[in-house]
C-alpha positions in Angstrom: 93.8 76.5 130.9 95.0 74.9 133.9 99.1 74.2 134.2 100.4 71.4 136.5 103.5 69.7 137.4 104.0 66.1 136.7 106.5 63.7 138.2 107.4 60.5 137.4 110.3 57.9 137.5 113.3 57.9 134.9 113.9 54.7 132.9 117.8 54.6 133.6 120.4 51.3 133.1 120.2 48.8 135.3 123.8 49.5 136.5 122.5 52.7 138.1 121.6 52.3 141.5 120.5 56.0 142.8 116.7 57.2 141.7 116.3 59.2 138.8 113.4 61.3 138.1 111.7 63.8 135.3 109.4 65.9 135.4 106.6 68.8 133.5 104.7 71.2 132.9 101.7 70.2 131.6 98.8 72.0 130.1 95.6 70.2 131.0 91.9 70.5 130.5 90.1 71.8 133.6 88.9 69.3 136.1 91.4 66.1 134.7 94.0 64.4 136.5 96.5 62.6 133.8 98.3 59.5 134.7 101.3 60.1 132.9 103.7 62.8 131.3 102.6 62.4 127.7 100.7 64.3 125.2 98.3 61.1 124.2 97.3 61.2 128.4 93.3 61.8 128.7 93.1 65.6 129.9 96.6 66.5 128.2 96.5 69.5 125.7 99.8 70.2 125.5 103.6 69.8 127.3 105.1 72.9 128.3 108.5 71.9 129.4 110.3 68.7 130.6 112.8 68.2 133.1 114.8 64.8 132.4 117.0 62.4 134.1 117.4 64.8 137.5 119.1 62.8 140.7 117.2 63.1 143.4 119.3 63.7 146.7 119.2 64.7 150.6 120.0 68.1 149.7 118.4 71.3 148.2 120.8 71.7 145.9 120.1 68.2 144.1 119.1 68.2 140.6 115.8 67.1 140.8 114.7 69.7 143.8 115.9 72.7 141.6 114.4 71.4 138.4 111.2 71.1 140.9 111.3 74.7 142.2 112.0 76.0 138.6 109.1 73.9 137.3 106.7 74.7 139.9 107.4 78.5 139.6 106.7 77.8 135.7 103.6 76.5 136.2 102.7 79.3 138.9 103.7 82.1 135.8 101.8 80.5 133.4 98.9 80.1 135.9 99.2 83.4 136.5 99.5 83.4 140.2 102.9 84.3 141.1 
């Protein structure tokens, strides 16, 4: 199996102005490319972990850059790589 990380917009009230996003680790079949963070996505077996409603910022100490590292190393782990 083949582990990827997904990213995608938050759905957040309109009264909040700064981007929010989340994220996953994904378990997909080999060779697909899903279009969305959701088990019922074509290639999806499974969802590892999510990561929701991070703030993205100008710094590397934002929410959604750490949530990015700690997914990516996730997926390297479970890809057995790193």
């Amino acid at each position: 199996m083949t582990y990827v990380v997904l990213t995608a917009s938050a759905k957040m009230p309109s009264s909040v102005h700064h981007p929010y996003r989340r994220m996953a680790v994904v378990e997909i079949e080999p060779g697909a490319v899903p279009a969305m963070i959701s088990e019922r996505a074509r290639g999806v077996r499974r969802i590892v972990r999510t990561w929701e409603r991070c703030a993205t910022g100008k710094t590397e100490r934002c929410a959604y850059r750490v949530a990015l590292a700690e997914a990516e190393t996730l997926a390297a782990r479970l890809n057995g790589t790193s």
